[in-house]
C-alpha positions in Angstrom: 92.4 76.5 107.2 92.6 77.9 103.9 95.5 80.2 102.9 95.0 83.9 101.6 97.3 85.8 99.0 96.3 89.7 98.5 96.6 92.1 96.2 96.1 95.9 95.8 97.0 97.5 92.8 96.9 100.6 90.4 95.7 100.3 87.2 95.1 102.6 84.5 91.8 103.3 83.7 92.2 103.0 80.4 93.7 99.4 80.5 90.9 98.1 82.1 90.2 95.3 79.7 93.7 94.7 79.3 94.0 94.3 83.1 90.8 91.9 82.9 92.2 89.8 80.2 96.3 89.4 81.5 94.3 88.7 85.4 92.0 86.1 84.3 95.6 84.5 82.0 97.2 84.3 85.3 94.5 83.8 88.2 93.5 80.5 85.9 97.4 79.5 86.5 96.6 79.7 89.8 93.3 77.6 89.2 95.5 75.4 87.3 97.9 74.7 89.8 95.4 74.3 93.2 94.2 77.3 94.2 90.8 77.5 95.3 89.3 81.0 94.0 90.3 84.0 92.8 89.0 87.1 92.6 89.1 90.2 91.4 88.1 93.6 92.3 87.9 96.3 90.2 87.6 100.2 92.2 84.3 101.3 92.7 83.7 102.8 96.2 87.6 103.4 97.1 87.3 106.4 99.3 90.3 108.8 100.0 91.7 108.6 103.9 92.6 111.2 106.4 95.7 109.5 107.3 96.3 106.9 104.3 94.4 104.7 102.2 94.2 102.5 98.6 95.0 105.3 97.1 98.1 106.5 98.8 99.1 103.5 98.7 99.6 102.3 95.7 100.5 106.1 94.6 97.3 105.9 92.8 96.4 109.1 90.5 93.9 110.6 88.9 93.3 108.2 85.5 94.0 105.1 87.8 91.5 102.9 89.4 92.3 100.5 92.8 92.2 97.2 92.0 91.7 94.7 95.2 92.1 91.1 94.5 92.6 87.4 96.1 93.5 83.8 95.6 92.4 81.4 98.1 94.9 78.3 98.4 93.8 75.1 100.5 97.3 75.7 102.4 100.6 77.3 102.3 101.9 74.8 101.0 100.2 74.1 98.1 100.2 78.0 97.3 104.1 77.9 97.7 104.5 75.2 94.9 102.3 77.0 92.6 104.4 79.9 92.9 107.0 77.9 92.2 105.8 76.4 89.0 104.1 79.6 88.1 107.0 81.4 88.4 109.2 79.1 86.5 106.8 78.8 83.8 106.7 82.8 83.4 110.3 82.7 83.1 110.8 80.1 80.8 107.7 81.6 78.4 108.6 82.7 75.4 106.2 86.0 75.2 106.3 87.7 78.9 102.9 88.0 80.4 102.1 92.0 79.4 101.2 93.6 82.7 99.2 96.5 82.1 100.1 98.1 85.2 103.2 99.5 87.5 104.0 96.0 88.9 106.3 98.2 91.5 103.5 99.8 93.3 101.7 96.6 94.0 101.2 95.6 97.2 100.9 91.5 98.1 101.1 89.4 101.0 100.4 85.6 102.0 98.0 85.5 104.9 97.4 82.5 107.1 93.5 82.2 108.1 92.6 83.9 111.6 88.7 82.5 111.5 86.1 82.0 108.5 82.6 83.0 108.8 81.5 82.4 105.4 79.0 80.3 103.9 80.8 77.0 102.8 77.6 75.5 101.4 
C-alpha cells in the first residue's frame, strides 16, 4: 500500500501565486525523487468549527487562506529517502527555497494506508 504525507497550512492570501510557484518547486522534488502524486489544495469551502477546525488550527486569520495538500509515496521507504535527499539538497542550496508562509504553523504527518477505494485505472 501506498504511503501518505499531509499537509495543512496558512497562507497569505496575497501570496497565493507565490505559494503556487515555491509548491510546484518542491512537490516536483518529490516527483523527482519517487513520489507518486502530489497535490495541492488551495481553501475554498473551509468552514469554521464549534470545537476546532483548519482554521484554528493552523491559527489562520482573516487575509489567510487553508491550504490542504498531499504526496503519495509507493512506501515509507521510498518517501523516507526522498526526504533525505530533499532535505540535504535544501541545505546545501545556495538560494533557500522562499516559503511564502509561517512554516511554524504547518501541520504534517506520514500516514501508512488503512484501505483505498479509489479508481486505479
Amino acid at each position: 500500500m501506498t504511503y501518505i504525507d499531509g499537509f495543512v497550512l496558512a497562507v497569505p492570501t496575497a501570496n497565493r501565486e507565490k505559494y503556487e510557484a515555491a509548491a510546484r518547486k518542491f512537490d516536483g522534488m518529490m516527483i523527482a525523487h519517487g513520489a507518486l502524486r502530489a497535490v495541492e489544495g488551495w481553501g475554498d469551502d473551509v468552514p469554521h468549527g464549534k470545537r476546532t477546525d483548519f482554521h484554528r488550527a493552523t491559527e489562520a486569520n482573516a487575509d489567510e487562506t487553508v491550504v490542504f495538500s498531499w504526496t503519495e509515496w509507493p512506501d515509507k521507504q521510498v518517501r523516507d529517502t526522498a526526504h533525505a535527499a530533499i532535505n540535504k539538497a535544501m541545505a546545501e542550496a545556495a538560494e533557500p527555497m522562499d516559503m511564502p508562509f509561517d512554516g511554524a504553523r504547518m501541520i504534517y504527518g506520514g500516514f501508512a494506508t488503512l484501505f483505498d477505494l479509489g479508481d486505479k485505472a
